[in-house]
DSSP file (Angstrom, degrees, kcal/mol; ACC not computed):
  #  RESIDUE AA STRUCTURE BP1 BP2  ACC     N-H-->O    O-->H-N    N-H-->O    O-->H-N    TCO  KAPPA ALPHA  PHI   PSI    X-CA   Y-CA   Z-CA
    1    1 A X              0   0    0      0, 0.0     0, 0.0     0, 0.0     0, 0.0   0.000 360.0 360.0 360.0 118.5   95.3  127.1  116.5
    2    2 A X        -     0   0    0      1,-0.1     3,-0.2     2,-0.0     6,-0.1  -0.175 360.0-143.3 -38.5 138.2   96.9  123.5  115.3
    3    3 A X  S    S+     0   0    0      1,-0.2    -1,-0.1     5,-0.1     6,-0.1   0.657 106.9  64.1 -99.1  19.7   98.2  122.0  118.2
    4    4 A X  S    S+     0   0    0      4,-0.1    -1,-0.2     5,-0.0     5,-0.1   0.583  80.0 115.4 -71.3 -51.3  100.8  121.0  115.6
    5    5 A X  S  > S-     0   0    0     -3,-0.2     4,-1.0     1,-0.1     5,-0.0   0.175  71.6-131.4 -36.7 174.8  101.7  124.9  115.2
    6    6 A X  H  > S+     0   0    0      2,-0.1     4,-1.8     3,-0.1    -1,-0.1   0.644 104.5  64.1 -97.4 -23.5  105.2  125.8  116.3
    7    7 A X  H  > S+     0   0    0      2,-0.2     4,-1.4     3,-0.1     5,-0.1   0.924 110.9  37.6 -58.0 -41.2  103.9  128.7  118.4
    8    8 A X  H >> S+     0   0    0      1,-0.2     3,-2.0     2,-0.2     4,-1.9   0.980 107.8  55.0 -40.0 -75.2  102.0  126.2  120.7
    9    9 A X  H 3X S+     0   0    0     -4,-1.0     4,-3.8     1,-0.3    -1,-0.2   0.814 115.8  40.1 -63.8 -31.7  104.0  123.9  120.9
   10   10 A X  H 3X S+     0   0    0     -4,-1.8     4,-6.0     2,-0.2    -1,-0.3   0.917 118.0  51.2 -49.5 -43.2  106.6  126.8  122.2
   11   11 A X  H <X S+     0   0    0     -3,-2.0     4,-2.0    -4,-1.4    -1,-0.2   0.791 109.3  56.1 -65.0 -45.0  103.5  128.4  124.3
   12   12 A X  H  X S+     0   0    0     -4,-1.9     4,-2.2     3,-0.2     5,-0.3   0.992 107.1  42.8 -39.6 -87.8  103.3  124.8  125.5
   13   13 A X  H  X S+     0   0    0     -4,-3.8     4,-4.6     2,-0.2     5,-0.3   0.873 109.4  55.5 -12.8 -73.8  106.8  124.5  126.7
   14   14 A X  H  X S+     0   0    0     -4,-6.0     4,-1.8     1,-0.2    -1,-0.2   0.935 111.1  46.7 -53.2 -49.7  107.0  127.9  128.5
   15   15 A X  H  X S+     0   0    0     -4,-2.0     4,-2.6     1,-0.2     3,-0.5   0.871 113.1  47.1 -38.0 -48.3  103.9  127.0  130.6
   16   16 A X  H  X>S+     0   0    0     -4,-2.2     4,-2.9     1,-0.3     5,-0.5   0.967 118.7  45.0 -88.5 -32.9  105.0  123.5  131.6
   17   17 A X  H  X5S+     0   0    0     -4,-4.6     4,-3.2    -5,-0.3    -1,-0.3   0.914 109.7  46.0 -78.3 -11.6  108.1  125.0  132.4
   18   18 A X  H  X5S+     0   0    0     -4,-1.8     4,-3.7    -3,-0.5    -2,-0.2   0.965 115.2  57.2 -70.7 -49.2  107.0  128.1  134.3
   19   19 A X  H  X5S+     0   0    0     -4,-2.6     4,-2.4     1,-0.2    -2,-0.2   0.853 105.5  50.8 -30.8 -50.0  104.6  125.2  136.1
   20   20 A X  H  X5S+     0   0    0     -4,-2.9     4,-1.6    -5,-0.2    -1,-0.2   0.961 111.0  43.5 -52.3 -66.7  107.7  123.3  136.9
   21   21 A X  H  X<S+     0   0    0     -4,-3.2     4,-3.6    -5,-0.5    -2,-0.2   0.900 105.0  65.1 -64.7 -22.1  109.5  126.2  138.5
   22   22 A X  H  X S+     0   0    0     -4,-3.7     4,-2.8     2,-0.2    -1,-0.2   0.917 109.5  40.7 -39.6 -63.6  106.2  127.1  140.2
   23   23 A X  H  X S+     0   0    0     -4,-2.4     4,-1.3     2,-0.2    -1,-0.2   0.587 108.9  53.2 -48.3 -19.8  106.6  123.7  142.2
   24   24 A X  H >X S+     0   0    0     -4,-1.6     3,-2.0     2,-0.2     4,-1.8   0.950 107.7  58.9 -85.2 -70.5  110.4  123.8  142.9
   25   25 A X  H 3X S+     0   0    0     -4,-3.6     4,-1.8     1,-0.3    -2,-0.2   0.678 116.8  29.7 -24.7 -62.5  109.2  127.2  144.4
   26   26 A X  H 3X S+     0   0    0     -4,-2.8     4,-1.6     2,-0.2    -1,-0.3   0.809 118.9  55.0 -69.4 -33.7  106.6  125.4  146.9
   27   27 A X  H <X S+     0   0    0     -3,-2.0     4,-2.6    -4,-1.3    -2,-0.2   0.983 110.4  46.4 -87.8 -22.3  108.5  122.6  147.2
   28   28 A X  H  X S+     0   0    0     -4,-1.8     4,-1.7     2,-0.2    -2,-0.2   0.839 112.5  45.5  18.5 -98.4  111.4  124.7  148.2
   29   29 A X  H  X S+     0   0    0     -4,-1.8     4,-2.8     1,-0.2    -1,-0.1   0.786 105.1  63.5 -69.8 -42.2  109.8  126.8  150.7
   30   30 A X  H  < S+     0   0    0     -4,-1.6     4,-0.5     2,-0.2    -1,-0.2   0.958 109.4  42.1 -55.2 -59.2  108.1  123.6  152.2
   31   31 A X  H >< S+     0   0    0     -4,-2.6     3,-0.9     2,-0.2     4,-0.4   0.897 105.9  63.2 -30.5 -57.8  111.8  122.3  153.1
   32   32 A X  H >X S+     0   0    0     -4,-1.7     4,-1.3     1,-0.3     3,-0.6   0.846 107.3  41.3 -54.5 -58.4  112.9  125.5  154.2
   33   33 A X  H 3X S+     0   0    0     -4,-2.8     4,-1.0     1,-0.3    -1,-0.3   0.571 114.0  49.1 -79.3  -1.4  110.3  125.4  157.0
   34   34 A X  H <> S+     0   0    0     -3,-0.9     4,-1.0    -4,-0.5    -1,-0.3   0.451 109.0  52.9-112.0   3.6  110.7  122.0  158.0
   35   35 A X  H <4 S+     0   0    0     -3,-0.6    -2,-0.2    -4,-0.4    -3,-0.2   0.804 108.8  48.3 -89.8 -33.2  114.1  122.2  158.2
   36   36 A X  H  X S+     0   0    0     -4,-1.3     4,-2.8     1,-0.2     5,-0.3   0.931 108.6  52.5 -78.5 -43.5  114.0  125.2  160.4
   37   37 A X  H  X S+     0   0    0     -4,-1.0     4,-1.9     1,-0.3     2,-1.6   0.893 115.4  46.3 -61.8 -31.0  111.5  123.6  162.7
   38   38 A X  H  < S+     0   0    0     -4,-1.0    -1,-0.3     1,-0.2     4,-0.1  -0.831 109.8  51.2 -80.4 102.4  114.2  120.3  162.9
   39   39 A X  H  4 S+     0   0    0     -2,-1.6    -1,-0.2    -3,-0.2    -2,-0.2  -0.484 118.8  34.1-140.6 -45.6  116.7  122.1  163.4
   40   40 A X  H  < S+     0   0    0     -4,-2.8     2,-0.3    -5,-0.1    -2,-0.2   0.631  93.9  81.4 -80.0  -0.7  115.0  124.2  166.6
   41   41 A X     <  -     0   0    0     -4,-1.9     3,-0.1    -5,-0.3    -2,-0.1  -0.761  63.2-151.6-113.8 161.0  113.0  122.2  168.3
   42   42 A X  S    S+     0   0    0      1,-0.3     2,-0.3    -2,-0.3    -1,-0.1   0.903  86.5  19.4 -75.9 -47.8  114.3  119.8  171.0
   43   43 A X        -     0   0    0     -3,-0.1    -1,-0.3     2,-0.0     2,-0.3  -0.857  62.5-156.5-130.7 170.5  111.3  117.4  170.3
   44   44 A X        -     0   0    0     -2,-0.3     2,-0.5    -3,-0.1    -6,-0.0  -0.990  11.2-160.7-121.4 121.9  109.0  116.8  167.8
   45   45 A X        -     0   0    0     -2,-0.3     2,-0.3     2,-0.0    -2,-0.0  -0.933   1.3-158.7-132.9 125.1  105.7  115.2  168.5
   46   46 A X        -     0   0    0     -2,-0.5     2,-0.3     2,-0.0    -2,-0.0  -0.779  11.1-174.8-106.3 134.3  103.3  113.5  165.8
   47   47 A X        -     0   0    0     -2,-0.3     2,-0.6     2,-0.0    -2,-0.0  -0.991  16.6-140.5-117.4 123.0   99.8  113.1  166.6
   48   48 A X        -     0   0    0     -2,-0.3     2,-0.2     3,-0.0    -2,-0.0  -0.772  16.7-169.6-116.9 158.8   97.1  111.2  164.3
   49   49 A X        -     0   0    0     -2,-0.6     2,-0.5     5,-0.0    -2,-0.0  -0.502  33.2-112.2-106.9-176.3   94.0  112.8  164.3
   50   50 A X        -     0   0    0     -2,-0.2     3,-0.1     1,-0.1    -2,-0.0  -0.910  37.2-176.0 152.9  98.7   90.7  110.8  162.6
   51   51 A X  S >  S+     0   0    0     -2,-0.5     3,-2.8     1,-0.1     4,-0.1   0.881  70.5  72.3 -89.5 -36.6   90.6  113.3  159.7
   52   52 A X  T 3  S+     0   0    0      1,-0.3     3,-0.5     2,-0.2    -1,-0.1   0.650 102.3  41.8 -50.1 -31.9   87.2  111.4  158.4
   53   53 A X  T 3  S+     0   0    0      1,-0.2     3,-0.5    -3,-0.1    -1,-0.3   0.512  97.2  73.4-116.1  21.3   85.2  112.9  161.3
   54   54 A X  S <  S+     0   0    0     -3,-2.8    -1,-0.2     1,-0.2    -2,-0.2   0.488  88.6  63.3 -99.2  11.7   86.5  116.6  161.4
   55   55 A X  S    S+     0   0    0     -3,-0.5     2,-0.3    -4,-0.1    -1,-0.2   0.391  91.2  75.5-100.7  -6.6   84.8  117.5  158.6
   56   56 A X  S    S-     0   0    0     -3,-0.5     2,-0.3    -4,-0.1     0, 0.0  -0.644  84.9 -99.3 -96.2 164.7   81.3  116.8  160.0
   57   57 A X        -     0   0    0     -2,-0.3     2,-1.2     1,-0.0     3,-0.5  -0.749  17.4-142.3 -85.7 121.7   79.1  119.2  162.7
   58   58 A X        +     0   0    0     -2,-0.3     3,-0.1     1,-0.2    -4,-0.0  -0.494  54.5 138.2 -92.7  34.3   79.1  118.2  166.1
   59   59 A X        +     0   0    0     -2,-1.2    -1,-0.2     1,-0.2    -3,-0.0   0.889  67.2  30.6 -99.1 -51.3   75.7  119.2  166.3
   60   60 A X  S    S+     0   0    0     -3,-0.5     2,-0.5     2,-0.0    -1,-0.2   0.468  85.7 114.0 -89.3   4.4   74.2  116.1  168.5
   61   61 A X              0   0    0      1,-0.1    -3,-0.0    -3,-0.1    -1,-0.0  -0.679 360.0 360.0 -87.5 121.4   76.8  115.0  170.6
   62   62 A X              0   0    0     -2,-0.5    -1,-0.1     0, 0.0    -2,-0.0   0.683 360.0 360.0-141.3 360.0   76.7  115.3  174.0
């Protein structure tokens, strides 16, 4: 296939756009729940965690 053809380019298109709506979907649904959490909870409390060492084994520490 050309990537020239007009069937690609079409094939092209639909993808990026089904891709598109794919995101709106998630980003969506991602709102949806953070909205609900401000909207019920009284407080909200942020914690930062050291992500760099929660990926290692805890094997020697004592």
């Amino acid at each position: 296939m050309n990537k020239r053809e007009p069937e690609r380019i079409a094939a092209v298109k639909r993808l990026a756009r089904s891709k598109e709506r794919e995101a709106n979907a998630r980003r969506d649904e991602a709102h949806k729940v953070a909205r609900n959490i401000v909207n019920n909870a009284d407080v909200i409390g942020l914690e930062a965690l050291r992500l760099r060492n929660r990926g290692r084994r805890f094997c020697c520490v004592w």
